[in-house]
C-alpha positions in Angstrom: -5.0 3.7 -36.8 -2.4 3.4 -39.6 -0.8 0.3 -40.6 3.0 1.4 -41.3 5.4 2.0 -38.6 6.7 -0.8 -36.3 3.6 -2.3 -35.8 0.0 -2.9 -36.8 -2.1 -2.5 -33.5 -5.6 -2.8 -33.0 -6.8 -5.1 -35.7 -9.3 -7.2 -34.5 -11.7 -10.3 -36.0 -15.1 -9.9 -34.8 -17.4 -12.7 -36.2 -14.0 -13.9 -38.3 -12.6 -11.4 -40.8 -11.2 -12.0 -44.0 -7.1 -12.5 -43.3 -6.4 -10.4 -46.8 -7.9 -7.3 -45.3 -4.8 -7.7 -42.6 -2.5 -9.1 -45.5 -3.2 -6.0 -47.5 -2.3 -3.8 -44.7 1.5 -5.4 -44.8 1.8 -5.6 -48.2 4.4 -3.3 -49.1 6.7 -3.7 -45.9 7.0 -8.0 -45.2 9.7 -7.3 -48.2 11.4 -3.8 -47.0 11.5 -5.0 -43.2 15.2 -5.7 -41.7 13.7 -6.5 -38.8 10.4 -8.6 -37.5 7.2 -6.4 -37.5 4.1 -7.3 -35.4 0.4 -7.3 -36.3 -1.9 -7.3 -32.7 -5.1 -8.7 -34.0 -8.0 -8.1 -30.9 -11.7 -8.6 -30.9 -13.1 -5.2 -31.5 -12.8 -4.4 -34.6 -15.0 -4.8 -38.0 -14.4 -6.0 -41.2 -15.5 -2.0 -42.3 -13.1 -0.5 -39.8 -10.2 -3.0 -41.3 -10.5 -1.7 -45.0 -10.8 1.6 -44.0 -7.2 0.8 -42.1 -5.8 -0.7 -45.7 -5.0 -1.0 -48.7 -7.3 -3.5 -50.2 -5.5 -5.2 -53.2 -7.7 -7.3 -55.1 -5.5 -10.7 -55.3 -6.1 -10.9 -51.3 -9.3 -10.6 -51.9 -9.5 -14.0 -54.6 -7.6 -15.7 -52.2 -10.2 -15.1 -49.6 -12.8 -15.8 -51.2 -11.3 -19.4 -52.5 -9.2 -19.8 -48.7 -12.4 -18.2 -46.4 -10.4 -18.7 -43.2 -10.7 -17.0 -40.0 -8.0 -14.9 -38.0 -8.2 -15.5 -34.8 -6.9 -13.1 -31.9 -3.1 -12.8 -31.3 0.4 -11.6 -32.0 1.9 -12.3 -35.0 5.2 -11.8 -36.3 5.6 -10.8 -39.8 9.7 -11.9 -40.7 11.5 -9.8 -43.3 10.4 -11.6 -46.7 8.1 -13.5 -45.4 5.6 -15.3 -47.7 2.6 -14.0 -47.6 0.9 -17.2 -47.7 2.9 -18.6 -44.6 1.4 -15.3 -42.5 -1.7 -15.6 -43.7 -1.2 -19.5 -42.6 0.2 -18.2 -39.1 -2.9 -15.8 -38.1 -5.8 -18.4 -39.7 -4.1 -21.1 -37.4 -3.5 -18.7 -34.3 0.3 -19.4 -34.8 1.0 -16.1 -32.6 4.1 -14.4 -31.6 4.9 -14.6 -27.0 6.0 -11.3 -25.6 8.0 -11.2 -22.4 5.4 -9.0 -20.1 7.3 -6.8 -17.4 5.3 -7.4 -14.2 6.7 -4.7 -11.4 6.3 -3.9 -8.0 3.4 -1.6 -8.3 2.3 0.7 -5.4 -1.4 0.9 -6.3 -3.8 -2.3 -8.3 -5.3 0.6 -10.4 -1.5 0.8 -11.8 -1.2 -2.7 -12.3 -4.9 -2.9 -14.2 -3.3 -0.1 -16.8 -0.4 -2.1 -17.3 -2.1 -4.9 -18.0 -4.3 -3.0 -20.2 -1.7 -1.3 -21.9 0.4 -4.5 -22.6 -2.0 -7.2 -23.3 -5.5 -7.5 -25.1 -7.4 -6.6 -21.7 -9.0 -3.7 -20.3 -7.8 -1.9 -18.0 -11.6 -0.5 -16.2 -11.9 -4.1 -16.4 -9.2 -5.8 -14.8 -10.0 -3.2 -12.2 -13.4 -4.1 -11.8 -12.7 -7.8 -11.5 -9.9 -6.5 -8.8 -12.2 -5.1 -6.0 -15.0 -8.1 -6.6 -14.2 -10.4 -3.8 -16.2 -13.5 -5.7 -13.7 -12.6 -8.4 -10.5 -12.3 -6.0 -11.8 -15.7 -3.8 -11.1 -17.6 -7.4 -7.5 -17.6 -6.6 -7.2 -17.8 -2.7 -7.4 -14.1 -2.5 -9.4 -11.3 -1.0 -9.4 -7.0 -2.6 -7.2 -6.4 0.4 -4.6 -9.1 0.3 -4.8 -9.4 -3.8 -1.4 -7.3 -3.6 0.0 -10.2 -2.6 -0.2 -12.8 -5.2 1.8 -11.0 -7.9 5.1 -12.1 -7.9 7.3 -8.7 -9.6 9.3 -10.7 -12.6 9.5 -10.8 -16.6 7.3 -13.2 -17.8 6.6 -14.9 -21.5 2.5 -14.9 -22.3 0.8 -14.5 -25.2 -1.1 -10.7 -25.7 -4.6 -12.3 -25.9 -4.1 -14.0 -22.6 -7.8 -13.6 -20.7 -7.5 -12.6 -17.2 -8.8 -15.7 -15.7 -6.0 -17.0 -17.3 -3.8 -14.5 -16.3 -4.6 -15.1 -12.7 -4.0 -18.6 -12.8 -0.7 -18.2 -14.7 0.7 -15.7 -11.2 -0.8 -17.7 -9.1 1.1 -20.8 -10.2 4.3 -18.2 -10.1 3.4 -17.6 -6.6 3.9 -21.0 -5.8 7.1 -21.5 -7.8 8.7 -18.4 -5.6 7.5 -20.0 -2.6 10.5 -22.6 -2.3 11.1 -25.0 0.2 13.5 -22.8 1.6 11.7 -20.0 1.5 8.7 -21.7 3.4 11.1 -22.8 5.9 12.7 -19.1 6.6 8.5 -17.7 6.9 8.0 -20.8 9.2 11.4 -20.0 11.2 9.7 -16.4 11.6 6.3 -17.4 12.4 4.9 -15.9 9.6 2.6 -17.0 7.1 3.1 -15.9 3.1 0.1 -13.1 3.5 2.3 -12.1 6.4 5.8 -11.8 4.9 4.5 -9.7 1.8 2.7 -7.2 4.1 5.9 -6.8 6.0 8.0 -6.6 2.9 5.7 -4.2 1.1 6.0 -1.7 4.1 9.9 -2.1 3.5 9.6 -1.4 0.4 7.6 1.7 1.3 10.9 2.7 3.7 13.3 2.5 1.3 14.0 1.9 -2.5 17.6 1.1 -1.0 17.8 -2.7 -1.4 21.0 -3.2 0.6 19.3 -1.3 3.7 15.7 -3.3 3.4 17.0 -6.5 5.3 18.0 -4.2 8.1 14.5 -2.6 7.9 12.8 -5.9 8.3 14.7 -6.8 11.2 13.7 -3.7 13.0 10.0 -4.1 12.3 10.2 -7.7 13.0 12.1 -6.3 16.3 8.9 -4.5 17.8 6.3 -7.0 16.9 8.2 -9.7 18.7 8.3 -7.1 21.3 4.2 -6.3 21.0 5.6 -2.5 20.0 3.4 -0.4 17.8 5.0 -0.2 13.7 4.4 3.6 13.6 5.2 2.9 10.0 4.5 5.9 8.3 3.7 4.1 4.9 1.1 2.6 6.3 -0.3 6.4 7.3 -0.2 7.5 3.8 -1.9 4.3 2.6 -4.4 5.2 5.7 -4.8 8.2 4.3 -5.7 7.7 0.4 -2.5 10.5 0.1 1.0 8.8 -1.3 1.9 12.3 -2.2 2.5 13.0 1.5 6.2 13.9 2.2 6.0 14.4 6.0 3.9 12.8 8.1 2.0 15.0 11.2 0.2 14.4 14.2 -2.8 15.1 12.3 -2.3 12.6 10.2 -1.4 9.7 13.1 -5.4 10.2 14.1 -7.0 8.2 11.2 -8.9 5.8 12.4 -8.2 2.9 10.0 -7.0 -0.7 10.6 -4.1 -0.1 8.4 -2.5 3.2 10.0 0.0 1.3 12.2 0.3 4.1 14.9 -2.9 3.1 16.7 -3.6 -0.6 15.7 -0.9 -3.0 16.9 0.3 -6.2 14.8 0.5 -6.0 10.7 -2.5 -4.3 8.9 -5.1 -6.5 7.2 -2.5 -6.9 3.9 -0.1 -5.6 2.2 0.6 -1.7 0.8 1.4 -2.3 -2.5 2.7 -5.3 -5.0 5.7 -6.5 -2.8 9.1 -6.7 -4.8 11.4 -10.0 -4.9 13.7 -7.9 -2.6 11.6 -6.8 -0.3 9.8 -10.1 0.0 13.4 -11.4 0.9 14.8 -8.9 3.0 11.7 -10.1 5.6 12.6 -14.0 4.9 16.7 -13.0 5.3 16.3 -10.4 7.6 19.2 -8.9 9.6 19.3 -9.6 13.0 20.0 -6.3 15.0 18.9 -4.7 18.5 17.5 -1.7 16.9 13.7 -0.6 17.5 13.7 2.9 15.6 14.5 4.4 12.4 14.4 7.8 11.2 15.7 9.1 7.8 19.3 10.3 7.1 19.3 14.3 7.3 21.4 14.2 4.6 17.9 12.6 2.1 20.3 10.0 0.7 17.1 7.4 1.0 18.4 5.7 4.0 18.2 5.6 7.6 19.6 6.5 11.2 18.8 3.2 13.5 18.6 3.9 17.6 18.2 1.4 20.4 16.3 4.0 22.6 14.1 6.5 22.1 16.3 8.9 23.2 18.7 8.2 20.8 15.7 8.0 17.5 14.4 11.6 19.2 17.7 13.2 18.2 17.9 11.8 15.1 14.3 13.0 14.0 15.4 16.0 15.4 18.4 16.8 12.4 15.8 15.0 10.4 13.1 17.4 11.0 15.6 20.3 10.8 16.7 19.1 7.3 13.2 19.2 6.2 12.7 22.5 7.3 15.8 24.1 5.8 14.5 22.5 2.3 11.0 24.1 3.0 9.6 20.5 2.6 6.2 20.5 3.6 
């Protein structure tokens, strides 16, 4: 990997390498920079595999000698005209450089493991790993299936080299900051529990990427359970199914056998679909309170919905539903 551009990725310290080898590979660009550079310094890399990766200049090399510190893990910032002393200073003393991590509502964990792998000093197979092994998941109050639950979709400020213990602990500490008094209060006034709310609001969140319309969706669903009426959410089919490339759900799909497929087992599946957002998670908490118990999607594939009272009513609008998806040779 080269060492000019924007930043200097992949540089690691195993065993403690020399902090010229890195200085070497800035040298040149600390003075010429308008704007802050970065140097991401992980734990796989050799001393070898750093000077192949720089120019070596001798003086960093007499200074290592005399200094002999160790770089430890991180991100640094290199400033425009910085000393080279003071970086040298910053990445011997682990003086690294937050970055504001992007956690969103993912559909899938293995999406959220290549985030994390892609944004911080983790890997991804992993994070994955560690996400499937219950022993791992009990940790933190959590279990594979309900795991969805504890990420809480927000910007967040954490170093690169977090470890993913850490990382855990760190969201599920946010978990409990978005669970506010309030909040706890609105699940109680529903009789739900938090594992309850976020399997409801990830299912709305399925329905529609329309955030105006999901409080209205979470009324409806919470309609038919208070009623003991089946979901028949159809996101639930598709996650039933392994298949979230399905864009019309048949009767041979509705036959799966699987606690999560919502047409034959009554009540909320065993956790949530995917990484519940903020919105969704809210819509169920604020719901809308309405007599509707069906929904079917607008003909007109505007991403929101035609609500019935009867069944009558919801048979007439799958109808012009159905009819839309027919003249658009959607299969």
């Amino acid at each position: 990997m080269a060492c000019a551009g924007l930043a200097v990725a992949g540089m690691a310290v195993a065993g403690g390498v020399a902090a010229s080898l890195l200085l070497s590979c800035v040298e040149g660009t600390t003075d010429e920079a308008d704007t802050p550079k970065y140097i991401y310094i992980d734990a796989d890399d050799t001393t070898d595999s750093l000077r192949l990766k720089s120019n070596l200049g001798w003086r960093f090399d007499a200074y290592a000698r005399a200094m002999k510190p160790v770089v430890r893990t991180g991100r640094y910032r290199v400033d425009p005209g910085m000393r080279r002393l003071e970086l040298y200073r910053r990445m011997r003393n682990g003086q690294q450089e937050p970055l504001m991590l992007r956690l969103p509502s993912v559909r899938t964990l293995d999406r959220l493991a290549s985030l994390l792998g892609r944004e911080l000093m983790m890997d991804s197979a992993t994070v994955m790993q560690s996400f499937v092994d219950s022993t791992f998941c009990r940790e933190y109050d959590y279990t594979p299936a309900t795991l969805y639950a504890l990420f809480i979709p927000n910007t967040y400020e954490i170093y690169w080299n977090i470890s993913l213990p850490a990382f855990m602990q760190r969201m599920k500490q946010e978990n409990e900051r978005f669970w506010t008094e309030e909040r706890e209060q609105r699940a109680a006034s529903l009789g739900l529990t938090h594992l309850e709310v976020s399997t409801l609001a990830s299912i709305v969140d399925e329905e529609t990427a329309n955030n105006a319309e999901k409080p209205m969706i979470a009324g409806l669903y919470l309609n038919r359970l208070a009623k003991g009426m089946l979901l028949q959410a159809d996101p639930t089919v598709k996650f039933a199914q392994g298949d979230w490339s399905l864009r019309r759900i048949y009767f041979s799909h509705l036959g799966i056998d699987n606690p999560y497929n919502t047409y034959i087992y009554k009540g909320l599946p065993p956790g949530p679909i995917r990484v519940p957002s903020v919105e969704g998670l809210d819509a169920v908490l604020y719901r809308k309170e309405h007599p509707f118990l069906y929904m079917c999607a607008k003909e007109d594939f505007s991403g929101t919905h035609n609500f019935a009272v009867s069944y009558a009513e919801h048979l007439r609008n799958a109808r012009r539903y159905s009819k839309a998806l027919n003249e658009r040779n959607i299969k």
